[in-house]
C-alpha positions as a printed Julia matrix, in Angstrom:
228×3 Matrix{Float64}:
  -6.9    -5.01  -26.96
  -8.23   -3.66  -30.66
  -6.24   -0.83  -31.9
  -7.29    1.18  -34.79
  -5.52    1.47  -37.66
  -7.09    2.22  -40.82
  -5.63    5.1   -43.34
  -7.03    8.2   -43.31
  -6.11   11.62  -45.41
  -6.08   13.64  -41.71
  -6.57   12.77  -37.93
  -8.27   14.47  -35.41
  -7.3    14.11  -31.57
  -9.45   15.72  -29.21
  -9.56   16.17  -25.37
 -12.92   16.52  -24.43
 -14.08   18.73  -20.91
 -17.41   19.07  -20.38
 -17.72   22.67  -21.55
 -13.98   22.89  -23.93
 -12.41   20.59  -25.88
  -9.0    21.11  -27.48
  -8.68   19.59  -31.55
  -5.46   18.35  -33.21
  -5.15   17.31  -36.55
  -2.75   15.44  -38.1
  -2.5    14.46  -42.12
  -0.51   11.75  -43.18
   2.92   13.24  -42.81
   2.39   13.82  -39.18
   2.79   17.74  -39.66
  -0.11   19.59  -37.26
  -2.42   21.15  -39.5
  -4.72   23.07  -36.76
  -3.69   22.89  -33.12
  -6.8    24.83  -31.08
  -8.93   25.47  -28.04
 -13.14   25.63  -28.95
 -16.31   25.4   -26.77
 -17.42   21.74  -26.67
 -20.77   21.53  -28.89
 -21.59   20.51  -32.71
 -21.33   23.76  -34.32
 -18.06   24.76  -32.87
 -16.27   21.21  -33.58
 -18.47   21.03  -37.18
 -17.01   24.35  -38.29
 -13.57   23.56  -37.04
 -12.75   19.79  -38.9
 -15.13   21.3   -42.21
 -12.31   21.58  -44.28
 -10.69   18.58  -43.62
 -14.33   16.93  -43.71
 -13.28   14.95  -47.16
 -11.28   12.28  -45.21
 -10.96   12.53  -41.07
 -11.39   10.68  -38.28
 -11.98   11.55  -34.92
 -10.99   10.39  -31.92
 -11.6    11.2   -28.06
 -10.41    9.33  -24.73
 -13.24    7.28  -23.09
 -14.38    9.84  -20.55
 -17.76   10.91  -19.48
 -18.49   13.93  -21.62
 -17.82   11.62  -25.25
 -21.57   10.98  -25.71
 -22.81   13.6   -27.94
 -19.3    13.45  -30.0
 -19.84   10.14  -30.7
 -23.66   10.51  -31.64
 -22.5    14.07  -33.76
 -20.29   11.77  -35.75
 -22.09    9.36  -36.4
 -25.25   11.44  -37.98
 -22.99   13.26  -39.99
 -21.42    9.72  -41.28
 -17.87   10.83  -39.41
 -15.68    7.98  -38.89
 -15.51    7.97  -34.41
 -12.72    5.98  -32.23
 -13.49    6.01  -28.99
  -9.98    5.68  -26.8
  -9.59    3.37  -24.16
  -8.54    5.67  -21.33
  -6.78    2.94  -19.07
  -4.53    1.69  -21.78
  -3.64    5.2   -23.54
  -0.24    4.8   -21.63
   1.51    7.37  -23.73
  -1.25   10.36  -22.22
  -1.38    9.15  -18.23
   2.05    8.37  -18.22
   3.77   11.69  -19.21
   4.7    14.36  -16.69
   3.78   16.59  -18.93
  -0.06   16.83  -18.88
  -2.25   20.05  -20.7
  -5.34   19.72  -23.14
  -2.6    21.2   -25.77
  -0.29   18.2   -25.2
  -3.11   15.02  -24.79
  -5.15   16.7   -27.78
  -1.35   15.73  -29.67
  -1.06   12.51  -28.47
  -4.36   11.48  -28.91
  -3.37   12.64  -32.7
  -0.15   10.76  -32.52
  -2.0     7.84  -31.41
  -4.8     7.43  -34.03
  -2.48    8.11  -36.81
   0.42    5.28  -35.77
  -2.33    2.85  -35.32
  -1.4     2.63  -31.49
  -5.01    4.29  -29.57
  -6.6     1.45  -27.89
 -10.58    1.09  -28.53
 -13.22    1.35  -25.93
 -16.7     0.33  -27.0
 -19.15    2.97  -28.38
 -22.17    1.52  -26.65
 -25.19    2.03  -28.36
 -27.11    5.15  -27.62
 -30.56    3.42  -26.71
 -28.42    0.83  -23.87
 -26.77    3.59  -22.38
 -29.25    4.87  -19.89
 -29.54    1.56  -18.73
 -25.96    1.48  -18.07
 -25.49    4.79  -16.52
 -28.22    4.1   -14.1
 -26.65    0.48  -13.05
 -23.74    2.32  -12.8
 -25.47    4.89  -10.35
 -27.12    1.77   -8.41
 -23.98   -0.26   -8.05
 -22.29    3.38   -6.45
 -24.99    3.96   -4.32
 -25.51    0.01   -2.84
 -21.82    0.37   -2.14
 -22.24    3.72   -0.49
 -24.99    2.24    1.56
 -23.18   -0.8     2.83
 -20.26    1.23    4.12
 -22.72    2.98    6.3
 -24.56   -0.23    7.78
 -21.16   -1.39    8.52
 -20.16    1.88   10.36
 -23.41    1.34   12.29
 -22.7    -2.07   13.05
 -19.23   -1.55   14.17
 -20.34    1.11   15.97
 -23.5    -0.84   17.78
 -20.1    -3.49   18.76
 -17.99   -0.58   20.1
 -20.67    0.3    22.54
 -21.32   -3.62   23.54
 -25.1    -3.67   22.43
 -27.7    -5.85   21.65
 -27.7    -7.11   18.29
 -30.01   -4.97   16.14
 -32.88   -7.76   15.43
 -33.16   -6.44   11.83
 -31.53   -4.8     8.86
 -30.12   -1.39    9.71
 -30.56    0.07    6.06
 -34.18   -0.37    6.12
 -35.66    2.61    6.76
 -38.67    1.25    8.72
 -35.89   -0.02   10.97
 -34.65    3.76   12.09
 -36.16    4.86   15.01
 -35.65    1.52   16.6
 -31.87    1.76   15.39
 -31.19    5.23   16.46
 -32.96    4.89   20.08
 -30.39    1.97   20.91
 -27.83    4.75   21.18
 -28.72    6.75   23.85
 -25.82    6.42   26.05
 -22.71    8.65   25.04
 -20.06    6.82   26.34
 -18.98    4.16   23.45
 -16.06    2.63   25.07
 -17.75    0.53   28.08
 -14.66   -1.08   29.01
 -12.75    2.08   29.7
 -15.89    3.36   31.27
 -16.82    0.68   33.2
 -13.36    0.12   34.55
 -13.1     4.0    35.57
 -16.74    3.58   37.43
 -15.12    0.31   39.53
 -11.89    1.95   40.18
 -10.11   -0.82   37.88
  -6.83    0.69   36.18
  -7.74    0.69   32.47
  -4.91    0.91   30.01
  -5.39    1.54   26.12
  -3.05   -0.04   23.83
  -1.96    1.54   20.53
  -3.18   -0.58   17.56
  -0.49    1.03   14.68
   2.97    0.48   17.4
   1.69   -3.23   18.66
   4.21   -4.94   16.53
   3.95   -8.03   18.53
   0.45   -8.89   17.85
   0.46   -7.12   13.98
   3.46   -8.67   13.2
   2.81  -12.57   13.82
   2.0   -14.59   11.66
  -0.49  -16.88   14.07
  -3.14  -14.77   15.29
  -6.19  -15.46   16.81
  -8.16  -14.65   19.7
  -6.38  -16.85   22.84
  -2.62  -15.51   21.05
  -3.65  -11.89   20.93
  -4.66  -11.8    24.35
  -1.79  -13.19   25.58
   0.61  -11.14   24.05
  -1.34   -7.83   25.3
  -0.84   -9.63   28.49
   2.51   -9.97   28.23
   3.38   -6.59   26.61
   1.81   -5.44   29.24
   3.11   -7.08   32.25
């Protein structure tokens, strides 16, 4: 883990919201020498640091609003740490928790030489990123769904579908398999023969949870015998 920790004449701290941000500075003493609450955009944040603008650096947990900080900073030659927000212990640790308070710590942080570094990717690689990032959510959305409709083709005892259920050419045939209503054929089909059906609860079935061999032929054999 990098840590920054080059000497500066004052530190800024900032927690950043997508339409506030809250500013601490720090010189080297440690004393606070502005503590305060602005809309998040250049010309706010510009004015505020201007008079401290001879020797600062800035510094903002990795979050998703730090973009436009980052690239501000940068064209107006500002020296930018970007805070790794899993490892900034001393801000997700406290019970404590305001803008007012992390804005301090991130402060506290940058001027010990204790705020962990996240990468500033480069400006022209992140829209690549963000929409790999969107992909890799969305495939994993999509597979939790094909699984529900799998299980749920099991529950009901069908066929197998033949094909993949998340293509979309694949939908009609997918959603015309379920036309009967009644999911659990067992319990149904014991019902219609005038079999005594009984359902066992999965969460209290310590005997079968709680072994260590398990398989098919032990299971049902110990429902068997919890039952009998």
């Amino acid at each position: 883990m990098r840590f920054y920790s080059r000497e500066h004449r004052y530190y800024c701290g900032i927690d950043l919201h997508a339409r506030s941000m809250y500013a601490c500075i720090l010189d080297q003493k440690g004393e606070v020498v502005l503590h305060q609450n602005m809309p998040a955009g250049p010309d706010p944040f510009l004015k505020t640091i201007d008079p401290f603008r001879e020797d600062i650096v800035v510094a903002a947990e990795c979050m998703f609003t730090w973009y436009w900080l980052a690239d501000l900073c940068a064209q107006e030659r500002i020296p930018f740490v970007l805070g790794h927000a899993l490892y900034m212990k001393a801000i997700h640790g406290g019970k404590a928790k305001n803008d007012r308070i992390d804005s301090r710590k991130i402060a506290g942080l940058l001027r010990g030489g204790m705020l962990p570094q996240a990468s500033v990717y480069p400006p022209e690689m992140r829209s690549t990123r963000d929409l790999l990032r969107r992909r890799c959510s969305l495939v994993r959305k999509r597979a939790d769904l094909t699984a529900h409709i799998q299980n749920t083709n099991s529950q009901c005892n069908l066929p197998e579908f033949g094909c993949r259920p998340h293509h979309r050419c694949h939908a009609e045939r997918i959603a015309g398999q379920f036309t009967d209503p009644h999911w659990y054929w067992l319990a149904d089909l014991c019902a219609q023969e005038g079999i005594l059906f009984v359902l066992g609860h999965a969460l209290y079935m310590k005997a079968i949870h709680g072994g260590k061999a398990k398989n098919d032929k032990i299971d049902s054999r110990k429902i068997a015998g919890l039952l009998r």
